[in-house]
Structures are given as structure tokens and as C-alpha cells.
N, C-alpha and C positions, 0 to 999 in steps of 0.2 A: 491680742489679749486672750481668743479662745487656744491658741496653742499655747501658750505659758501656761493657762491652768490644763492643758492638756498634760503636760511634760509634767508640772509640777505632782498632776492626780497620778501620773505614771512611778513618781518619785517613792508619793505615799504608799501606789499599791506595792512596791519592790521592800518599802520598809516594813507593811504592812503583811505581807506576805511569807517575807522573813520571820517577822515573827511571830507567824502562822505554825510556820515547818519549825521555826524550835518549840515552839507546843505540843504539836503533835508527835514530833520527831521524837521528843523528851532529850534533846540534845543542849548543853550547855551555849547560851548565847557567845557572840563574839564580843569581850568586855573593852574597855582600855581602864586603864587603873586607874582614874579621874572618876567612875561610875559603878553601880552594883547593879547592872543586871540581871542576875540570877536572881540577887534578894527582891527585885521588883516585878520578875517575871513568875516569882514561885508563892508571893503575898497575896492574899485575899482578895484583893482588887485587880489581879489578873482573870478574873474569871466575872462573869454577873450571870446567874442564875444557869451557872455549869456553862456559859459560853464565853470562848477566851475571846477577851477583848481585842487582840490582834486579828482576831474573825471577824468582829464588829468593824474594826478597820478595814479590814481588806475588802468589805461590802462596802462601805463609805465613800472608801476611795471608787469603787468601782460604781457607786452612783451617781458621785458626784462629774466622772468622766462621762457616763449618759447621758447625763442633763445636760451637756453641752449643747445636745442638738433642740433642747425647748428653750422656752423663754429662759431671759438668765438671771429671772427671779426665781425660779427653781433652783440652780445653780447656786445664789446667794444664800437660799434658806437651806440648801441643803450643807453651806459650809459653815453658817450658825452656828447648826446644829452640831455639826463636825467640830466646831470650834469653842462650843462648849461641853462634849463630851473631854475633848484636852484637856481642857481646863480642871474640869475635874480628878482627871488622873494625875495632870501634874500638881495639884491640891493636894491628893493622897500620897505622892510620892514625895513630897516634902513637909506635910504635917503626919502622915498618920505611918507610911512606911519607913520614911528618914535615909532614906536612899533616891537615886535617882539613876535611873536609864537612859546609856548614850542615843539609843534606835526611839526612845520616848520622847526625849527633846527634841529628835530630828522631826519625827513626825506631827509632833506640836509646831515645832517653827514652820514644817511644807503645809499645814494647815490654817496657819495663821496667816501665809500667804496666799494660800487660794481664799482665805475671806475677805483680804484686801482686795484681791484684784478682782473678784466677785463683784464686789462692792462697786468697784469701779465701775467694771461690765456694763453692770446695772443700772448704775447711772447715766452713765456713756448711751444707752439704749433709747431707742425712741419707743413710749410705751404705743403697744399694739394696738390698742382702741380707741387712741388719740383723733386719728383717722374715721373711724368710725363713727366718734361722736360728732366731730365736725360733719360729717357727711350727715348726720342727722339734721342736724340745728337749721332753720331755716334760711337762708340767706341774709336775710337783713340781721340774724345776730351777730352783735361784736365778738 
């Protein structure tokens, strides 16, 4: 599980990073005719308070591969949040920009997967203290 959302955060930071260098680079995205990403990369909501959002990703991504090695409630909350910051651009990119990006959807779906298997993770996980508390409680408790 931890190498799936390894590869996966890896996925994110290469689309994330991508469209880093076309922000900064100021160079025309790679489109296919299904999608407008220019009109999505050059919209208002490319940006939040001067910082391009594909920044935001490429930190994300790159936290989210960190947390690997803490608990994987870290991991989980950190792809939450990852998975709701998507949400909201894929929100803006279908009510408010009326366009939609092929590298936007991609990184919304490698997000939506590392919340899944997050999730799993997590569950899957023996919580840490569980141990501890038993070792507290006195013997004779059930």
C-alpha cells in the first residue's frame, strides 16, 4: 500500500511539476482537443493570492510522499485536504471557468486515489496507542 501511494505521489509531483514549468516557463501547455488548458491555466483560479496553484501541488504532492514515513493518519489528512482543494478547482473549472484541463483531471483522479488508499492505510493500521492503553489498564480489566 505504502508504495502505491508512493508511485501515485510521484505521478502527482511529475503532473504537478509540469505545471509548475508551464507557469513559470510562461510556455503553452500540452492540450489534446478534448480540453482547454490554456483557458484554465491563464483563469483566475490559476493563481490564489499570486501563488500558482500547480505550486500548491507540487508541495502537496511532495507532502504527502513525507508522511509516508509518520503515522498514516497524517498521510490520510493530508490527502483530504489534497482532495478537497481538487474539488474545488474541478468546481471552478466546470461552473465558473467552463473549460476543463487534461493535467487537472489527471491530478484530481492520482488524488482521489491516494485518498482512497489513504484511507485504506488507515484503516488497515493498528492504532499506535492501542498498546499503550492496554498496558496501562490493570489486569483484571476486560
Amino acid at each position: 500500500m505504502t508504495r502505491a501511494l508512493a508511485a501515485l505521489s510521484l505521478v502527482g509531483l511529475a503532473i504537478a511539476g509540469y505545471l509548475t514549468y508551464v507557469h513559470y516557463g510562461e510556455v503553452e501547455p500540452f492540450c489534446t482537443g478534448i480540453s482547454d488548458c490554456v483557458r484554465v491555466q491563464s483563469s483566475e483560479y490559476a493563481e490564489i493570492a499570486g501563488v500558482p496553484v500547480a505550486l500548491i501541488g507540487l508541495f502537496g504532492y511532495l507532502a504527502i510522499l513525507g508522511s509516508l514515513w509518520l503515522a498514516p493518519e497524517v498521510t490520510a489528512l493530508l490527502a483530504y485536504i489534497g482532495l478537497g482543494f481538487s474539488a474545488y478547482l474541478t468546481w471552478a473549472e466546470l461552473f465558473r471557468i467552463h473549460a476543463i484541463c487534461q493535467w487537472c483531471v489527471a491530478s484530481a483522479l492520482v488524488m482521489t486515489a491516494i485518498a482512497v488508499l489513504a484511507t485504506v492505510r488507515t484503516l488497515r493500521a493498528e492504532p499506535r496507542f492501542r498498546h499503550a492503553v492496554a498496558d496501562a489498564l490493570p489486569p483484571d480489566h476486560p
